[in-house]
N, C-alpha and C positions, 0 to 999 in steps of 0.2 A: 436215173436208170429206167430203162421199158419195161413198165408195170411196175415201176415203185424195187424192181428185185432181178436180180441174175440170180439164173438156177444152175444147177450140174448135181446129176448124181442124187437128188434130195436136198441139192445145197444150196443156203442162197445167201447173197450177200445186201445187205438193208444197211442206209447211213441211219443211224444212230446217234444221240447227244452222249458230250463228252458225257453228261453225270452218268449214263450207263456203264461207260468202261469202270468207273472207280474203284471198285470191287476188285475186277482182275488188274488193273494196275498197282494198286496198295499193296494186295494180300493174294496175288497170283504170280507177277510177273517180277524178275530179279532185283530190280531198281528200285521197287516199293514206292516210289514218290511220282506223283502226280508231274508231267510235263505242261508245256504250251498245247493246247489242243485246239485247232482250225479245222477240221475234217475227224467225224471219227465215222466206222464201218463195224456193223457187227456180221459175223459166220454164223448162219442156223441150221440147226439140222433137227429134222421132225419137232419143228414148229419152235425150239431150246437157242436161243444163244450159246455158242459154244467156241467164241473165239471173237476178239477186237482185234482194228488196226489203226493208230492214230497217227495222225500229223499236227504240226505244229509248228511256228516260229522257231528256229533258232536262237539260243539265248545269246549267243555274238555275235554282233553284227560286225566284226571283220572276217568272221566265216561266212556270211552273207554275200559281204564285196569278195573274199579272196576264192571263190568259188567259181564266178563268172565275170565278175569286173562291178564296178559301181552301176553302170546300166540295168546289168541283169540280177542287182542283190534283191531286188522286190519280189521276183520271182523263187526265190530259193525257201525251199520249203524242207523241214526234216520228217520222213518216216521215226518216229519218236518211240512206238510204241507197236509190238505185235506180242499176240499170247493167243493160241491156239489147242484147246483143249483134246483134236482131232488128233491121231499121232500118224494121217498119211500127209506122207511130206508131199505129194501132187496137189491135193488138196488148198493146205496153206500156200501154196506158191501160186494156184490160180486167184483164191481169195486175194492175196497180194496185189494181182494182175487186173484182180477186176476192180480195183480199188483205184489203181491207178489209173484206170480208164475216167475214174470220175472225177478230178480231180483238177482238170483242164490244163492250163498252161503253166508248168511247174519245173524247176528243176529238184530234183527230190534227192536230197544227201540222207543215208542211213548208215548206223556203223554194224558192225560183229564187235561184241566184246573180248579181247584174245582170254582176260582172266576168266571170263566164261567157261572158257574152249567154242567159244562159236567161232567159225570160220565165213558163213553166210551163203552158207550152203541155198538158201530159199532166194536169195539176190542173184546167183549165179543160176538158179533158173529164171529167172523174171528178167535176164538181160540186162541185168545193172550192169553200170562201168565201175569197173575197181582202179581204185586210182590210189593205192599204195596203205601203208601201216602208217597213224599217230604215233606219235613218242611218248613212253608214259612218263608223267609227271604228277608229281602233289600238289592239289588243293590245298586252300582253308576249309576244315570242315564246321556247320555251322551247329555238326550235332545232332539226335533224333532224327537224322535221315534230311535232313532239310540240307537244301542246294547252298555250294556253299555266298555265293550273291547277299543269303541271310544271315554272313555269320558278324559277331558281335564283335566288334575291334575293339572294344576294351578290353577282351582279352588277351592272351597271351598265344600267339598265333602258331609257335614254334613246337606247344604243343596241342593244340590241334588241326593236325593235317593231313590227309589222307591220300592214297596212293589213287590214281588218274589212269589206267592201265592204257597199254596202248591197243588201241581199235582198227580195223580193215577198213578204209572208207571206202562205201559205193555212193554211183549217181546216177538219178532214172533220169530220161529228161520224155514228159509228157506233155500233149496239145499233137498239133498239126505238124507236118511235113515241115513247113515254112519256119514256124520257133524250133522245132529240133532242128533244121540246121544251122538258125544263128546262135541256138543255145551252142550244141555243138564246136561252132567256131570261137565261141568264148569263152569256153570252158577252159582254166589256168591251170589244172593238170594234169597231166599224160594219163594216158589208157596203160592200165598194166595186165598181167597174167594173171589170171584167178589163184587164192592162195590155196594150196592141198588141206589134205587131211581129217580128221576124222570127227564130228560134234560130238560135244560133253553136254548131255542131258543137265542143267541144273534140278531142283526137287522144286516140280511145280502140280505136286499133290493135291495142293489145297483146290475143294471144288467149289467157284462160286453160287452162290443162290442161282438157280434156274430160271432164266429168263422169257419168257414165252411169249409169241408173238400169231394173233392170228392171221391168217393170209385168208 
C-alpha cells in the first residue's frame, strides 16, 4: 500500500497479522472459529482498530478446481472473515475494496450466510459476481466449535451433526486486465441477479480490546 496505508475520511486500512484479528474472530464475529488466514487487513479509525478482513485457503479443494477449472484452482482464494465495528455500510464496503486492491492475482470466493439473514449487501457493492444459493446440508460436528475436518470417528456420527445452511456465493476476480479476463472466461458458473432483501444484524456487541496504532 502507498505509505504503508489507505486513507478516507480518518480511515485507513493497514495489513495486519493473522494473530491480530483473533479476538474479533473468536469472541466478535458469528463463526467464533479461527479460519485459513493468507492475508489479513485491519480498519482504523483515530489511530483504534476497528474492523478485520481476512482471506485464506479454502478448506476443499474441489471448490478450488470447481470454481475455475484445475488451471485456475491455485488462484482461488476465500474472503473468509470480515467484522467491522463501524456501522456505515460505505465505509466497510470500501475497506472491502481497498483490500482487495492488495491482494494481487486472486479469484476470491466469499459467502452471505442465509441463517444469518445476510444477503451480502457489502459484495454487491464491491461488484462481486453472485453466482447462485449452496444447498444446506449436515456436517459431522466435531464439537466445541471446532470444524468438522476434527471430528473423532469413533464416535457415533449420527448423533453429532449439524445443519450447513445454505449460503449466496460471490466472486471478485482481482490483478490486471489480462487475469480478469482469462479468469473471467473460466469461471464455471453463470452470473446471476443479486439476491433482494433486508440484513439481520446478528449480536456483535462484544467490544474487543482497543488496538492502537501510531502513524
Amino acid at each position: 500500500m502507498d505509505g504503508g496505508y489507505q486513507v478516507k475520511n480518518g480511515y485507513k486500512v493497514i495489513r495486519i497479522e493473522a494473530s491480530d484479528t483473533a479476538e474479533w474472530i473468536m469472541k466478535k464475529h458469528y463463526a467464533h472459529r479461527m479460519p485459513s488466514i493468507s492475508y489479513a487487513f485491519g480498519l482504523y479509525g483515530d489511530a483504534s482498530l476497528i474492523g478485520i478482513c481476512t482471506f485464506g485457503s479454502p478448506a476443499s479443494a474441489p471448490l478450488r478446481i470447481g470454481v475455475a477449472g484445475q488451471e485456475m484452482a491455485g488462484y482461488v482464494i476465500e474472503l473468509n472473515r470480515l467484522c467491522v465495528e463501524s456501522g456505515e455500510e460505505n465505509i466497510t464496503s470500501w475497506f472491502v475494496s481497498r483490500c482487495l486492491k492488495e491482494i494481487g492475482e486472486k479469484i476470491v470466493v466469499s459467502y452471505a450466510d442465509t441463517r444469518q439473514g445476510h444477503v451480502g449487501k457489502i459484495y454487491q457493492a464491491c461488484n462481486f459476481i453472485f453466482t447462485g444459493t449452496t444447498k444446506a446440508r449436515s456436517d459431522i460436528s466435531a464439537g466445541n466449535g471446532k470444524h468438522s475436518r476434527h471430528y473423532d470417528r469413533n464416535t457415533n456420527y449420527k448423533e453429532n451433526r449439524v445443519l450447513r445452511s445454505s449460503k449466496h456465493r460471490y466472486i471478485y476476480i482481482s490483478g490486471n486486465k489480462r487475469f480478469k479476463r482469462k479468469a473471467l472466461n473460466a469461471l464455471k458458473y453463470s452470473r446471476q441477479d443479486y439476491p433482494k432483501g433486508e440484513t439481520t444484524r446478528y449480536d456483535a456487541s462484544y467490544s474487543p480490546i482497543s488496538q492502537r496504532i501510531l502513524f
